[in-house]
C-alpha positions in Angstrom: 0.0 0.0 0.0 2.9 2.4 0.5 3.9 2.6 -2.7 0.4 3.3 -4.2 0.1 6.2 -2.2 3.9 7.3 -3.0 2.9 6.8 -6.3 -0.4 8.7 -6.2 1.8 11.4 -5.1 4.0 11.8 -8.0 0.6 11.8 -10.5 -0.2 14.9 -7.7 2.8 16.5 -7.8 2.7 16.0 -12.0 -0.6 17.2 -12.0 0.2 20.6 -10.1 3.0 20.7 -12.6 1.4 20.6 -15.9 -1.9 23.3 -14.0 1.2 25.6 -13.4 2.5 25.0 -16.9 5.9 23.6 -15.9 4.9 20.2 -16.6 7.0 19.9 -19.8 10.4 20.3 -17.9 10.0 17.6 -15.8 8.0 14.9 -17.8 9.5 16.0 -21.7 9.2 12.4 -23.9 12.4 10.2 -24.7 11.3 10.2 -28.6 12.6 12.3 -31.4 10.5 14.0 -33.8 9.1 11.2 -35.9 9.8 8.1 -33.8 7.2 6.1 -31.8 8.0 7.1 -28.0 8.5 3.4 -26.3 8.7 2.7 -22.3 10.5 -0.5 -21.4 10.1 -1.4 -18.1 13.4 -3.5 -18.0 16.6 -4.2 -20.1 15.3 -7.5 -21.9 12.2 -5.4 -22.9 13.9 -2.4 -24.3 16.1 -4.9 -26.1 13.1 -6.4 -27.8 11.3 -2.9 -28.5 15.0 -1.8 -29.7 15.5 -4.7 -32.0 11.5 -5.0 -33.6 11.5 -1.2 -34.0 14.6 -0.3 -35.1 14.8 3.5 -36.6 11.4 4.3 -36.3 11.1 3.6 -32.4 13.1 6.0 -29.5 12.8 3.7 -26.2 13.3 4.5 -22.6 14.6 1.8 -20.4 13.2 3.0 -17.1 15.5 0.4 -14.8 19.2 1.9 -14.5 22.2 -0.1 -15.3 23.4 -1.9 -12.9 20.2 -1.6 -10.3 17.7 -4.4 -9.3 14.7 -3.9 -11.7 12.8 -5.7 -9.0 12.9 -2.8 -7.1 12.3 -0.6 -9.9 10.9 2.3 -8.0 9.9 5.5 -10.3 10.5 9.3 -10.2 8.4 11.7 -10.8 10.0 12.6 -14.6 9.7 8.4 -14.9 5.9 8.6 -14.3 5.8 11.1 -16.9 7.5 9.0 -19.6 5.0 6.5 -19.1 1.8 8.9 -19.4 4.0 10.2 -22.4 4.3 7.2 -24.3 2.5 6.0 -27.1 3.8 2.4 -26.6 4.8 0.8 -22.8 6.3 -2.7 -22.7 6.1 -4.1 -19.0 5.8 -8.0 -17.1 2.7 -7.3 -14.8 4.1 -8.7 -11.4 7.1 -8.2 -11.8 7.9 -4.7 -10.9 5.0 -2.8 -8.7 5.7 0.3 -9.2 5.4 -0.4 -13.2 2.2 -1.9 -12.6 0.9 0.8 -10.5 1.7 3.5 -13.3 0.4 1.2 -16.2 -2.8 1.4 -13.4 -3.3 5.0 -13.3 -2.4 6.1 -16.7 -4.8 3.4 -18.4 -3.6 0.4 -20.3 -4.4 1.3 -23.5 -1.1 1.8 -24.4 0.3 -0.9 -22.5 1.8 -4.1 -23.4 1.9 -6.7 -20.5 4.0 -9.7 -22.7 2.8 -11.8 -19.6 -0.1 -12.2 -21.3 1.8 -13.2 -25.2 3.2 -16.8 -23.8 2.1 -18.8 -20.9 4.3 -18.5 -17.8 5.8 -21.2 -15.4 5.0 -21.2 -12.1 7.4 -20.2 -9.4 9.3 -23.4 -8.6 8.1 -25.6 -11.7 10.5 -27.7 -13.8 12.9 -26.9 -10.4 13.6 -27.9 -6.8 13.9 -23.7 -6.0 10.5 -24.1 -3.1 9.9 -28.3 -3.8 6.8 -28.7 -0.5 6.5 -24.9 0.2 4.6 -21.6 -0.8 5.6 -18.7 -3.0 8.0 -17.1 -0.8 5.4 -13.4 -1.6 1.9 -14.3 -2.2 0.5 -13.3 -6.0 3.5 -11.5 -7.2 5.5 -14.7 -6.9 3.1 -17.3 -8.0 4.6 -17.0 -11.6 8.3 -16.8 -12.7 8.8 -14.1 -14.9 12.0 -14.8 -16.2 10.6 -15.6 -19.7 12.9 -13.9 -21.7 16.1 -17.1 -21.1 14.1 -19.1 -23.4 14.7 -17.7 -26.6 11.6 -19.2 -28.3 9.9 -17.2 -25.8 11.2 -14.0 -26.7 10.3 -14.4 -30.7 6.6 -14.5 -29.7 6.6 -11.4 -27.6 9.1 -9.6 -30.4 6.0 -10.3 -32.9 3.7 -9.1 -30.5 6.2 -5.9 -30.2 5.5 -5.4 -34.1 1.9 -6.1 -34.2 1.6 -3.5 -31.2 3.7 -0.9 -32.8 2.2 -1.4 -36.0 -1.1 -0.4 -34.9 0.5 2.6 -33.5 2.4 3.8 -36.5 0.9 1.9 -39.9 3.4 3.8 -42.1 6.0 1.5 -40.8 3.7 -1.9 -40.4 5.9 -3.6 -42.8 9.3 -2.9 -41.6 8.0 -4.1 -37.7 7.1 -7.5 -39.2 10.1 -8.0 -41.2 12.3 -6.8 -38.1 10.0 -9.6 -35.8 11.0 -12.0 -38.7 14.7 -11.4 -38.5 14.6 -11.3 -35.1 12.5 -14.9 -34.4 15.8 -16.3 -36.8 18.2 -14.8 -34.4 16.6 -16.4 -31.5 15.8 -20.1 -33.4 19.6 -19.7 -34.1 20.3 -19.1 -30.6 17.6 -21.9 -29.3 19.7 -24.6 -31.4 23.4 -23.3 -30.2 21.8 -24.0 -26.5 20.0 -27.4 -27.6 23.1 -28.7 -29.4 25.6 -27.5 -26.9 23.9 -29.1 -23.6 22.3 -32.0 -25.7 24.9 -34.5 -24.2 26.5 -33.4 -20.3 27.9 -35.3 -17.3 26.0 -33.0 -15.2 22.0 -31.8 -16.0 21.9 -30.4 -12.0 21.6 -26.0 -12.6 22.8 -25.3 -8.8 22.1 -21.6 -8.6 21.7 -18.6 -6.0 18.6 -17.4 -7.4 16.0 -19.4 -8.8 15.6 -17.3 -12.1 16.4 -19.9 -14.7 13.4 -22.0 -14.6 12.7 -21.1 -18.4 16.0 -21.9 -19.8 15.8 -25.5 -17.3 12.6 -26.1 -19.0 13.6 -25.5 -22.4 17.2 -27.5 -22.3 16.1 -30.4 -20.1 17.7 -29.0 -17.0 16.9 -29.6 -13.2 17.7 -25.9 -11.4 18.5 -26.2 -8.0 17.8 -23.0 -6.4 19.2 -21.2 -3.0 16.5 -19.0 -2.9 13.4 -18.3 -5.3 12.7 -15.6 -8.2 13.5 -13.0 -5.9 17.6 -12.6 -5.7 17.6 -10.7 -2.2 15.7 -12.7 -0.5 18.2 -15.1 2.3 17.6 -18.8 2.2 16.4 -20.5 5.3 18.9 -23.2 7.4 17.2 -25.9 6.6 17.2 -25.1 2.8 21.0 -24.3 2.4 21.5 -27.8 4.1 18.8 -28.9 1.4 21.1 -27.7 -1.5 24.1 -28.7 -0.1 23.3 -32.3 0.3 21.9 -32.6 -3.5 24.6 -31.1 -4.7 27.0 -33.5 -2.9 24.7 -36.1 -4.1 24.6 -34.8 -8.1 28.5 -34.0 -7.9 28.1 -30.3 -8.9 31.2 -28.7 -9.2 29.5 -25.4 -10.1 27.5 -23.4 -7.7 26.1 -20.5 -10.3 25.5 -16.9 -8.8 24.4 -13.8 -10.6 25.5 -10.3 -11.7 23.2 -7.8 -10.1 23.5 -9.4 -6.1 25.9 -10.2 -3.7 27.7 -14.2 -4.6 27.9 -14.5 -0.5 25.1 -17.3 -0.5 26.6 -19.4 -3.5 30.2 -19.0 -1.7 29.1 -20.8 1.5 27.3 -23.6 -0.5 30.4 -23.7 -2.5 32.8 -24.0 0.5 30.9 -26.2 1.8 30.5 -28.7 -1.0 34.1 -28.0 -2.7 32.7 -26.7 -5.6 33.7 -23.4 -7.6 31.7 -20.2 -8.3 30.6 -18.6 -11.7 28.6 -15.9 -13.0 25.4 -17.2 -15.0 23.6 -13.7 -15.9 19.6 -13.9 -15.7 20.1 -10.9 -18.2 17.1 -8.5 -15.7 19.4 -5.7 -16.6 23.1 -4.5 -18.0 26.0 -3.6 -16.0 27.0 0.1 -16.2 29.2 0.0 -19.2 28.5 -3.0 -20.1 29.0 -3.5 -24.1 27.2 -6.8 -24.6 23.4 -7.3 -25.6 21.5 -10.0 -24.9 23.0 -12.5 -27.4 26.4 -12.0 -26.4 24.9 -12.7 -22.3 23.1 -15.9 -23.6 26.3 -17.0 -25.2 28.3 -16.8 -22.4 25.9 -18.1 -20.0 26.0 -21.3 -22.3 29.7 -21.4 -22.0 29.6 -21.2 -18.2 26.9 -23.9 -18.4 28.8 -26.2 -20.9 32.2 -25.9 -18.5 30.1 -26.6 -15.2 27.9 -29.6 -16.5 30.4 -30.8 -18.3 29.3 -31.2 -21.9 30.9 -32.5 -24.8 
């Protein structure tokens, strides 16, 4: 409830603002003259919106670099690129503040690609909560981590295009024929994972955060995880023993932690089982400076996979 009313707030302030006729200095769209204004809620989205639109799109990516899009949490100049924008790509449960905005600007506008594939549920195809609840009620009940399996993320690109399309019809074809290029991309990608972890000593995914339940699915993986879809949250005792002894048992020699929270959790299960650490990137957002994109992430998570299941 807090951050409704911190959000209902900001549309306060924003609407003082614009009766005082300073609105335009605070809220002033992301697009150039001539491009459809996008809001991403989340690096993986603008990537999408970037790749299907190409030159005719301008997108703001409204998590910064580096920062936890879970706790994505928006300014008042942020709340104005979403009532700005004439297309907004977000996950609905996955960030509340998003979801709040989306709320009180009207969804019109909105894309929620939760609703262009069906979603696993939190813990499925894994051992992350094997006998217990979703560690937050509703907004955990689903994993949202859709965008690690590439065949995924060719049906929300074409969704992308058929939204944008409607928004601009000038520019219909070159949407689909980006959405086209794009799906090839990602059925290119899909094979380099299914041919590269068709045949490991290993198919055990021990990881710190349960966010590659997708990927698992998709390449016949078991994920093992310390704690569920949310990274921050600190695994029980009893579960950490959990882990420990199935990784013993399945002879990982990998205990996976990722790029935007603190490795402490996968080093004690590490010490403790003799096993090494390794980055595997769930790819929610870039590092500042980073200079990859989401293929080159995807290809080096495979290569951290390959070296830690073993694969021929």
């Amino acid at each position: 409830m807090r951050r409704r009313r911190t959000l209902a707030a900001v549309f306060a302030g924003l609407a003082l603002l614009a009766a005082t006729g300073l609105a335009a200095c605070t809220t002033g769209s992301a697009a150039a003259p001539g491009k459809v204004d996008v809001v991403a809620a989340f690096y993986p989205l603008q990537f999408v919106s970037e790749q299907v639109g190409g030159g005719h799109v301008a997108v703001t990516n409204l998590a910064k670099p580096g920062a936890e899009p879970h706790d994505l949490e928006l300014s008042a100049r942020q709340v104005g690129r979403v009532s700005d924008a004439e297309v907004i790509v977000y996950l609905k449960g996955f960030q509340p503040a998003m979801d709040d905005a989306v709320e009180q600007v009207g969804g019109d506008r909105a894309f929620d690609v939760s609703t262009a594939v069906p979603l696993l549920k939190a813990g499925e195809s894994d051992h992350a909560h094997e006998g217990e609840e979703p560690e937050h009620g509703d907004e955990s009940s689903t994993d949202p981590h859709v965008w690690l399996d590439p065949t995924r993320l060719a049906t929300i690109g074409q969704q992308v295009a058929d939204r944008l399309a409607a928004q601009d019809p000038d520019h219909a074809a070159d949407y689909q024929a980006n959405a086209a290029r794009l799906r090839t991309e990602l059925t290119g990608l899909d094979q380099e994972y299914a041919t590269g972890l068709a045949t490991c000593q290993r198919r055990e995914l021990v990881t710190s955060h349960a966010a590659f339940g997708y990927l698992a699915d998709r390449y016949h993986l078991e994920q093992v995880g310390l704690t569920g879809i949310t990274p921050d949250t600190e695994p029980a005792p009893q579960r950490l023993a959990s882990v420990a002894e199935e990784a013993r048992e399945h002879g990982a020699t990998t205990i996976f932690f990722e790029t935007l929270v603190s490795p402490k959790v996968a080093d004690t299960i590490a010490a403790e089982v003799g096993a090494r650490t390794a980055v595997l990137d769930p790819i929610e957002g870039l590092q500042p400076g980073a200079t990859g994109d989401y293929f080159s992430i995807m290809r080096t998570n495979l290569t951290a996979l390959r070296t830690a299941l073993d694969c021929s």
